[in-house]
N, C-alpha and C positions, 0 to 999 in steps of 0.2 A: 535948378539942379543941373549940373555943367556937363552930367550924363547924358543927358536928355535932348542935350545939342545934336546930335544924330539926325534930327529930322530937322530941314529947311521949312518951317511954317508954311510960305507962299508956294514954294514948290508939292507940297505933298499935301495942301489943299489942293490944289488946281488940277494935279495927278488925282487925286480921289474925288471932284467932280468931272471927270471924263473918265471915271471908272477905269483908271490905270494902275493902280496901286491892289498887289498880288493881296488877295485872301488872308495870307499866312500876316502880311507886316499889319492889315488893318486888326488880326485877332491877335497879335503881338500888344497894338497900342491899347485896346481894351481887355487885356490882362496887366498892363501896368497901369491902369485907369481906372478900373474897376473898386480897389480900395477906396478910392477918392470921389465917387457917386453912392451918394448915400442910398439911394434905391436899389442902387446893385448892392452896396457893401453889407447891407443891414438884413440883407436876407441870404446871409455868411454866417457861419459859424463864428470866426474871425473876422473883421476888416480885410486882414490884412493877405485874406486866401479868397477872399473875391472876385481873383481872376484868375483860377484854378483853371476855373471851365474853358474859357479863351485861351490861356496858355496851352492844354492837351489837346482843344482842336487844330493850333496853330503847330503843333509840335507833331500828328499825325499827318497835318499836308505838306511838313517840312523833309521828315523822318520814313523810312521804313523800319519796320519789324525789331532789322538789328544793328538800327540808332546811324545806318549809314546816312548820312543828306540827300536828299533827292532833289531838290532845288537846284537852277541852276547858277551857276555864281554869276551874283548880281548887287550893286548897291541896295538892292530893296532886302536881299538873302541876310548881308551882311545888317543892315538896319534891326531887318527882324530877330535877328538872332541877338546882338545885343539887348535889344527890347526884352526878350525871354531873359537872358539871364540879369537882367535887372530889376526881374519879375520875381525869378528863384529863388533870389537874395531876400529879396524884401518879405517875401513871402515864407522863409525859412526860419528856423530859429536862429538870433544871432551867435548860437557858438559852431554853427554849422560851415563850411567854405562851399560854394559852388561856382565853379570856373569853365562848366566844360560848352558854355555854347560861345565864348569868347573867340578860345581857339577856333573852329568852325568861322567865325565870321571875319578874322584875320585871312585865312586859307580864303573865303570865298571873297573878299577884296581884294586881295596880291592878285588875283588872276584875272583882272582888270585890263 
């Protein structure tokens, strides 16, 4: 999936065995992941909301109260925030749109 390109494989292992990869991006990847482990998916409602749980912890160390970002802008911010809304999507019904952590991760890459 060409979405998915986002993350440097070699880079963002190597970052997550030296434990440098922020909380938020690692519960990012395990809310779009989650569907696709059938240990976690099967004990979902749905498949396809099986990373419910990882999306809203990811989304309260990202987010305060009132939806401002608290992260600092970062390639990891911008990663994770597409990761979520690629999560939204899949996880939503499809006559739904949801776009709003896109903007956010544009905003927190330009400031690079």
């Amino acid at each position: 999936n060409p979405q998915r390109m986002i993350l440097h494989k070699p880079s963002f292992s190597s970052a997550l065995s030296l434990n440098q990869v922020p909380l938020y991006l690692v519960l990012a990847v395990c809310a779009l992941a989650a569907p696709l482990c059938k240990s976690v998916a099967s004990k979902a409602q749905h498949a396809r909301l099986a990373g419910v749980p990882y999306f809203q912890e990811a989304l309260n160390l990202m987010f305060d109260n009132s939806g401002r970002l608290l992260c600092e802008p970062s390639v990891s911010t911008a990663q994770a925030l597409c990761l979520l809304e690629m999560h939204e999507v899949a996880a939503s019904h499809s006559w739904t749109r949801h776009y709003r952590y896109f903007g956010e991760s544009v905003r927190a890459a330009a400031t690079l």
